[in-house]
C-alpha positions in Angstrom: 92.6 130.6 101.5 91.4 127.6 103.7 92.8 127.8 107.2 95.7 125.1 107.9 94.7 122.4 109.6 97.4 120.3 108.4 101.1 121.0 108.3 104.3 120.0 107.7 107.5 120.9 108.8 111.3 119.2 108.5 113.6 118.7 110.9 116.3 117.3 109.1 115.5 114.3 107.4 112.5 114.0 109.6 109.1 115.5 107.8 106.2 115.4 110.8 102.8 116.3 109.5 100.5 117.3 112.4 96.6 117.5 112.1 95.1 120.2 114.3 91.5 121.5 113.5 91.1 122.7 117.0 88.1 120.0 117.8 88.6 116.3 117.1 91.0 116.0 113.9 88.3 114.8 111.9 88.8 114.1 108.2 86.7 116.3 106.7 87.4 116.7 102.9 89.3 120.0 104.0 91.1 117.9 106.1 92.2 115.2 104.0 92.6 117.7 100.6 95.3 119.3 102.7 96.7 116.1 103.8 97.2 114.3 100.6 99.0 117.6 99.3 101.3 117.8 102.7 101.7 114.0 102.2 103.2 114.3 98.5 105.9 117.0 99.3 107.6 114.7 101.7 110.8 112.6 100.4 110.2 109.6 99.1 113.9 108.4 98.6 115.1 109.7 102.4 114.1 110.4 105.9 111.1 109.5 107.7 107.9 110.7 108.3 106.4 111.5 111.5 101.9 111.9 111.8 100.9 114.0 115.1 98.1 114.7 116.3 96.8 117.4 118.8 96.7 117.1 122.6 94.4 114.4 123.8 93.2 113.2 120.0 94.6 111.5 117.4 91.7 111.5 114.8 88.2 110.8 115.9 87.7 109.3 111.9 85.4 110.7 108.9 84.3 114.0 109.6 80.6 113.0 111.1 79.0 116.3 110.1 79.6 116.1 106.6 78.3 112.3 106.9 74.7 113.8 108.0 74.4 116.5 105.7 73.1 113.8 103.4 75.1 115.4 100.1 76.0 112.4 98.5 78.4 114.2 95.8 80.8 115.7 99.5 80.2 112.3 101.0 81.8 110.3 98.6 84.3 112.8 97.6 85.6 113.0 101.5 85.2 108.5 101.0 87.3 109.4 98.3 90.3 111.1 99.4 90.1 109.0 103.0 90.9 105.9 100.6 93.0 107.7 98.8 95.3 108.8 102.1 95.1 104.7 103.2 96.5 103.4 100.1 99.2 106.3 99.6 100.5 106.0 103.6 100.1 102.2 103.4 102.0 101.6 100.7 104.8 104.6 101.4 108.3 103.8 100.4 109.9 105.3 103.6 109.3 104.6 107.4 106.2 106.1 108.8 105.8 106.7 112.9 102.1 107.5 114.0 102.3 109.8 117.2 99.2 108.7 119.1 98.8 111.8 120.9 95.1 110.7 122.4 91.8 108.9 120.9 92.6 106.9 117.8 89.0 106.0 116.1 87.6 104.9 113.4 89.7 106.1 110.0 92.4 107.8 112.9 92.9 104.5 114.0 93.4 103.3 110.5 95.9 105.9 110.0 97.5 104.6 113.0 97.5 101.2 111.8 99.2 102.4 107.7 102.2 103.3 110.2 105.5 101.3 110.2 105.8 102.2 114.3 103.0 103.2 116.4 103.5 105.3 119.8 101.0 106.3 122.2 100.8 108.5 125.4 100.1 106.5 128.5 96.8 108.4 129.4 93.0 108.0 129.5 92.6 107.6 126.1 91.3 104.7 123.2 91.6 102.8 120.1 88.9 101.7 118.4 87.3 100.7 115.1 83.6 101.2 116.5 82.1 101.1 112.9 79.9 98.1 113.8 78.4 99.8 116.4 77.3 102.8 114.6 75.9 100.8 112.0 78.4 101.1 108.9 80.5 98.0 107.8 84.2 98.4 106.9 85.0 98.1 103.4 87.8 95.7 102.0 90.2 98.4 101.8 90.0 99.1 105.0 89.8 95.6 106.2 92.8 94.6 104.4 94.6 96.9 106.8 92.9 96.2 109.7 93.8 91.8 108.8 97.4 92.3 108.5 97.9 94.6 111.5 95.3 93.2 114.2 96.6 90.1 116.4 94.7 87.1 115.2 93.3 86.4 119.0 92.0 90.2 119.3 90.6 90.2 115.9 86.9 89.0 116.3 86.5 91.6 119.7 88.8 94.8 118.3 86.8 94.5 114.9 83.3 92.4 114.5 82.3 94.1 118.5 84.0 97.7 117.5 85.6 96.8 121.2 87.6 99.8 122.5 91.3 99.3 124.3 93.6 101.4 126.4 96.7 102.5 124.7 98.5 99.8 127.0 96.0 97.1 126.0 96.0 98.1 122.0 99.8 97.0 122.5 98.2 93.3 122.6 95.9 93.9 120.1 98.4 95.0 117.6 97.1 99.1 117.2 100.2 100.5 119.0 104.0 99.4 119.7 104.7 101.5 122.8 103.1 103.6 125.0 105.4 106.0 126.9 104.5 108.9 129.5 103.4 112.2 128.3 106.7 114.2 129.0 108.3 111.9 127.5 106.2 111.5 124.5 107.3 113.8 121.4 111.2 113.3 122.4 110.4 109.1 122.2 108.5 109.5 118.7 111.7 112.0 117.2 114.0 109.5 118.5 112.4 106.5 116.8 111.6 107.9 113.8 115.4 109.2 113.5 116.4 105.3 113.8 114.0 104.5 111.2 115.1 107.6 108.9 118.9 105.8 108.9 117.4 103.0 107.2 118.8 102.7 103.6 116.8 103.3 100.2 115.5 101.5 98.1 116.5 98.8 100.3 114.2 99.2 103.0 111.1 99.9 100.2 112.0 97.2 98.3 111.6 95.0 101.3 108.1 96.6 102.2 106.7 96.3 99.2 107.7 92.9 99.0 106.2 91.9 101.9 103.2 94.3 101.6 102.4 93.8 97.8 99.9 91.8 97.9 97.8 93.5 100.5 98.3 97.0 98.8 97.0 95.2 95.5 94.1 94.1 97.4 93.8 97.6 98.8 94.2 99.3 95.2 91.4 96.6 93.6 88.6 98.0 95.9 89.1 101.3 95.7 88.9 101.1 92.2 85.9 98.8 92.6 84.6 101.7 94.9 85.0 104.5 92.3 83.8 102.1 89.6 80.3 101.9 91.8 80.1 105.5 92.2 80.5 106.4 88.4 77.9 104.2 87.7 75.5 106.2 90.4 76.4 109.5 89.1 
Protein backbone atom coordinates (compact mmCIF):
# COMPACT_ATOMS: atom_id res chain seq x y z
CA UNK A 1 0.00 0.00 0.00
CA UNK A 2 1.34 3.49 -1.04
CA UNK A 3 2.25 5.63 1.96
CA UNK A 4 -0.42 8.55 2.61
CA UNK A 5 0.55 11.63 1.60
CA UNK A 6 -2.82 12.89 1.32
CA UNK A 7 -5.67 12.76 3.83
CA UNK A 8 -8.80 13.66 4.83
CA UNK A 9 -10.53 14.01 7.86
CA UNK A 10 -14.16 15.69 8.91
CA UNK A 11 -14.83 17.86 11.48
CA UNK A 12 -18.32 18.20 11.17
CA UNK A 13 -19.39 19.49 8.12
CA UNK A 14 -15.95 20.60 7.49
CA UNK A 15 -13.77 17.92 5.17
CA UNK A 16 -9.90 19.39 5.24
CA UNK A 17 -7.66 17.42 2.96
CA UNK A 18 -3.96 18.11 3.92
CA UNK A 19 -0.93 17.20 1.58
CA UNK A 20 2.14 16.17 3.46
CA UNK A 21 4.96 14.19 1.59
CA UNK A 22 7.51 15.29 4.05
CA UNK A 23 9.53 17.45 1.31
CA UNK A 24 7.81 20.04 -0.79
CA UNK A 25 4.13 18.70 -1.47
CA UNK A 26 4.87 18.14 -4.97
CA UNK A 27 2.27 16.52 -7.20
CA UNK A 28 3.70 13.62 -8.16
CA UNK A 29 1.20 11.15 -9.83
CA UNK A 30 1.19 9.48 -6.22
CA UNK A 31 0.28 12.58 -5.08
CA UNK A 32 -2.45 13.62 -7.19
CA UNK A 33 -3.90 9.61 -7.58
CA UNK A 34 -4.50 10.06 -3.87
CA UNK A 35 -5.86 13.34 -4.17
CA UNK A 36 -8.44 12.98 -6.71
CA UNK A 37 -9.80 9.83 -4.65
CA UNK A 38 -9.64 11.98 -1.13
CA UNK A 39 -11.28 14.82 -3.31
CA UNK A 40 -14.44 12.57 -4.46
CA UNK A 41 -15.38 11.25 -0.97
CA UNK A 42 -16.08 14.75 0.24
CA UNK A 43 -19.87 16.02 0.23
CA UNK A 44 -20.95 17.64 -2.55
CA UNK A 45 -24.47 18.78 -1.34
CA UNK A 46 -23.03 20.13 2.37
CA UNK A 47 -20.13 21.53 4.21
CA UNK A 48 -17.05 22.86 3.03
CA UNK A 49 -13.83 21.83 2.16
CA UNK A 50 -10.75 22.93 3.63
CA UNK A 51 -6.80 22.17 1.40
CA UNK A 52 -3.71 22.36 3.96
CA UNK A 53 -0.63 22.08 3.42
CA UNK A 54 2.48 21.29 5.66
CA UNK A 55 4.49 23.72 7.67
CA UNK A 56 6.29 26.26 5.54
CA UNK A 57 4.89 24.83 1.91
CA UNK A 58 1.89 24.85 0.29
CA UNK A 59 2.87 22.87 -3.01
CA UNK A 60 6.01 23.65 -4.79
CA UNK A 61 3.84 22.37 -8.34
CA UNK A 62 4.42 19.16 -10.64
CA UNK A 63 6.57 16.81 -9.06
CA UNK A 64 10.13 18.01 -10.92
CA UNK A 65 11.65 14.59 -10.66
CA UNK A 66 9.30 12.75 -12.53
CA UNK A 67 9.45 15.74 -15.17
CA UNK A 68 13.31 14.77 -15.77
CA UNK A 69 13.09 11.19 -15.88
CA UNK A 70 12.10 11.81 -19.44
CA UNK A 71 9.14 8.88 -19.42
CA UNK A 72 6.84 10.41 -21.47
CA UNK A 73 3.90 7.68 -20.62
CA UNK A 74 4.38 8.96 -16.27
CA UNK A 75 4.74 12.56 -17.60
CA UNK A 76 1.67 12.94 -19.16
CA UNK A 77 -0.16 10.68 -16.91
CA UNK A 78 0.88 13.03 -13.74
CA UNK A 79 -0.25 16.22 -16.73
CA UNK A 80 -3.15 14.20 -16.62
CA UNK A 81 -4.50 13.84 -13.26
CA UNK A 82 -2.96 17.64 -12.37
CA UNK A 83 -5.70 18.86 -15.02
CA UNK A 84 -7.87 16.56 -13.90
CA UNK A 85 -7.62 17.96 -9.96
CA UNK A 86 -8.04 21.87 -11.66
CA UNK A 87 -11.10 21.28 -13.42
CA UNK A 88 -12.73 18.98 -10.50
CA UNK A 89 -11.75 21.80 -7.49
CA UNK A 90 -12.58 24.68 -9.95
CA UNK A 91 -15.68 23.75 -10.82
CA UNK A 92 -16.74 22.15 -7.08
CA UNK A 93 -20.29 22.64 -6.05
CA UNK A 94 -19.43 23.59 -2.38
CA UNK A 95 -17.04 26.36 -0.87
CA UNK A 96 -13.42 25.56 -1.05
CA UNK A 97 -10.74 27.50 1.49
CA UNK A 98 -6.94 27.05 0.41
CA UNK A 99 -4.81 27.12 3.77
CA UNK A 100 -1.58 28.71 2.41
CA UNK A 101 0.52 27.27 5.01
CA UNK A 102 3.98 28.50 3.02
CA UNK A 103 5.32 28.61 -0.71
CA UNK A 104 2.52 28.44 -3.18
CA UNK A 105 4.23 27.72 -6.84
CA UNK A 106 3.55 26.76 -9.88
CA UNK A 107 0.33 24.08 -10.05
CA UNK A 108 0.22 24.77 -5.73
CA UNK A 109 -0.45 28.15 -6.63
CA UNK A 110 -3.09 27.06 -9.06
CA UNK A 111 -4.60 25.05 -6.50
CA UNK A 112 -4.63 28.08 -4.50
CA UNK A 113 -6.23 30.10 -7.06
CA UNK A 114 -9.39 26.90 -7.79
CA UNK A 115 -10.23 28.08 -4.09
CA UNK A 116 -13.43 30.08 -3.21
CA UNK A 117 -11.19 31.88 -0.13
CA UNK A 118 -7.57 31.90 0.01
CA UNK A 119 -5.60 32.37 3.53
CA UNK A 120 -2.04 32.71 4.05
CA UNK A 121 0.48 32.82 7.04
CA UNK A 122 2.20 36.18 7.34
CA UNK A 123 5.76 34.78 7.02
CA UNK A 124 8.81 34.61 4.60
CA UNK A 125 7.13 32.81 2.16
CA UNK A 126 5.81 33.27 -1.92
CA UNK A 127 3.42 32.97 -4.70
CA UNK A 128 4.41 32.47 -7.87
CA UNK A 129 3.59 31.06 -11.37
CA UNK A 130 7.39 31.02 -12.37
CA UNK A 131 6.66 28.70 -15.44
CA UNK A 132 8.08 31.34 -17.89
CA UNK A 133 11.14 31.34 -16.30
CA UNK A 134 11.85 27.78 -16.37
CA UNK A 135 11.02 27.60 -19.86
CA UNK A 136 7.41 25.87 -20.05
CA UNK A 137 4.33 27.92 -21.17
CA UNK A 138 1.01 27.56 -19.32
CA UNK A 139 -1.56 25.90 -21.11
CA UNK A 140 -5.21 27.32 -21.64
CA UNK A 141 -6.54 25.33 -18.82
CA UNK A 142 -4.50 26.70 -16.63
CA UNK A 143 -4.56 30.19 -17.94
CA UNK A 144 -8.19 30.29 -17.81
CA UNK A 145 -7.81 30.13 -14.10
CA UNK A 146 -4.98 32.13 -13.70
CA UNK A 147 -7.39 35.19 -16.11
CA UNK A 148 -10.31 35.11 -13.89
CA UNK A 149 -8.46 35.19 -10.58
CA UNK A 150 -5.26 37.57 -11.29
CA UNK A 151 -6.01 41.51 -10.92
CA UNK A 152 -5.89 42.90 -14.38
CA UNK A 153 -2.97 45.53 -13.30
CA UNK A 154 -0.75 42.49 -11.81
CA UNK A 155 -1.47 40.29 -14.65
CA UNK A 156 1.39 41.03 -17.22
CA UNK A 157 4.21 40.84 -13.99
CA UNK A 158 2.51 37.84 -11.81
CA UNK A 159 2.20 35.77 -15.18
CA UNK A 160 4.25 36.75 -18.52
CA UNK A 161 7.61 37.70 -15.81
CA UNK A 162 6.67 34.41 -13.50
CA UNK A 163 7.17 37.51 -10.82
CA UNK A 164 7.09 36.22 -7.19
CA UNK A 165 4.99 38.19 -4.28
CA UNK A 166 4.77 38.08 -0.51
CA UNK A 167 1.74 36.59 0.91
CA UNK A 168 0.82 40.34 1.92
CA UNK A 169 1.55 41.54 -1.69
CA UNK A 170 -0.34 38.37 -3.54
CA UNK A 171 -3.43 40.04 -1.59
CA UNK A 172 -3.01 42.80 -4.49
CA UNK A 173 -2.42 40.62 -6.98
CA UNK A 174 -5.44 38.51 -6.47
CA UNK A 175 -3.54 34.91 -5.12
CA UNK A 176 -4.66 35.29 -1.50
CA UNK A 177 -7.63 37.05 0.48
CA UNK A 178 -5.91 37.28 3.92
CA UNK A 179 -2.93 36.77 5.43
CA UNK A 180 -3.06 36.36 9.25
CA UNK A 181 -0.17 35.39 11.81
CA UNK A 182 0.93 31.91 12.35
CA UNK A 183 -0.77 31.20 15.70
CA UNK A 184 -3.47 32.34 14.53
CA UNK A 185 -3.48 30.63 11.30
CA UNK A 186 -5.45 27.10 11.41
CA UNK A 187 -8.12 28.62 13.96
CA UNK A 188 -8.77 31.72 11.11
CA UNK A 189 -9.05 29.08 8.11
CA UNK A 190 -11.69 26.61 10.50
CA UNK A 191 -13.57 29.69 11.16
CA UNK A 192 -13.91 30.82 7.63
CA UNK A 193 -14.61 27.82 6.09
CA UNK A 194 -17.43 27.14 8.90
CA UNK A 195 -19.11 30.53 7.53
CA UNK A 196 -18.82 29.33 4.08
CA UNK A 197 -20.13 25.65 5.08
CA UNK A 198 -23.58 27.56 6.38
CA UNK A 199 -24.05 28.55 2.86
CA UNK A 200 -27.26 26.88 1.36
CA UNK A 201 -27.35 24.08 -1.45
CA UNK A 202 -27.88 24.09 -4.45
CA UNK A 203 -28.19 27.68 -4.03
CA UNK A 204 -24.82 28.70 -3.56
CA UNK A 205 -23.66 26.02 -6.62
CA UNK A 206 -26.08 27.15 -8.72
CA UNK A 207 -24.83 30.59 -8.38
CA UNK A 208 -21.09 29.46 -9.03
CA UNK A 209 -21.66 27.68 -11.79
CA UNK A 210 -23.48 30.42 -13.21
CA UNK A 211 -20.98 32.70 -12.91
CA UNK A 212 -18.10 30.24 -13.60
CA UNK A 213 -19.67 28.29 -16.50
CA UNK A 214 -18.12 29.56 -19.07
CA UNK A 215 -14.59 29.46 -17.83
CA UNK A 216 -14.96 25.75 -16.65
CA UNK A 217 -16.20 25.05 -20.34
CA UNK A 218 -13.17 26.68 -21.46
CA UNK A 219 -11.19 24.71 -18.93
CA UNK A 220 -13.07 21.23 -19.91
CA UNK A 221 -12.39 22.06 -24.02
CA UNK A 222 -8.59 22.01 -23.49
CA UNK A 223 -8.12 19.30 -21.51
CA UNK A 224 -9.94 17.30 -23.85
CA UNK A 225 -7.92 19.01 -26.62
CA UNK A 226 -4.87 17.91 -24.38
CA UNK A 227 -5.83 14.23 -24.25
CA UNK A 228 -6.97 14.35 -27.81
CA UNK A 229 -3.08 15.32 -28.71
CA UNK A 230 -1.75 12.64 -26.57
CA UNK A 231 -3.84 9.76 -28.09
CA UNK A 232 -2.78 10.74 -31.32
CA UNK A 233 1.13 10.39 -29.96
CA UNK A 234 0.60 7.11 -28.41
Amino acid sequence: MAEAIATLIQENDISVIKLDDGKVNAFSCEMLTQFNALLAKVPKDSGALVIKGRDGIFSGGFDLKTLATGDMEKIMKMVRLGYKMLLELYSFDRPIVAAVSGHSIALGLFVTCCADYRIGIDGEYVCQANEVRNNMDIPIQIMEILKARVNKNYFYPAVYHSDAYSMKDSIAVGYIDEVTSEDKFIGRVMEKAKELASLPHPFYTNTKHFAQGDVIKKISDAIKKYEDLVKKKQ
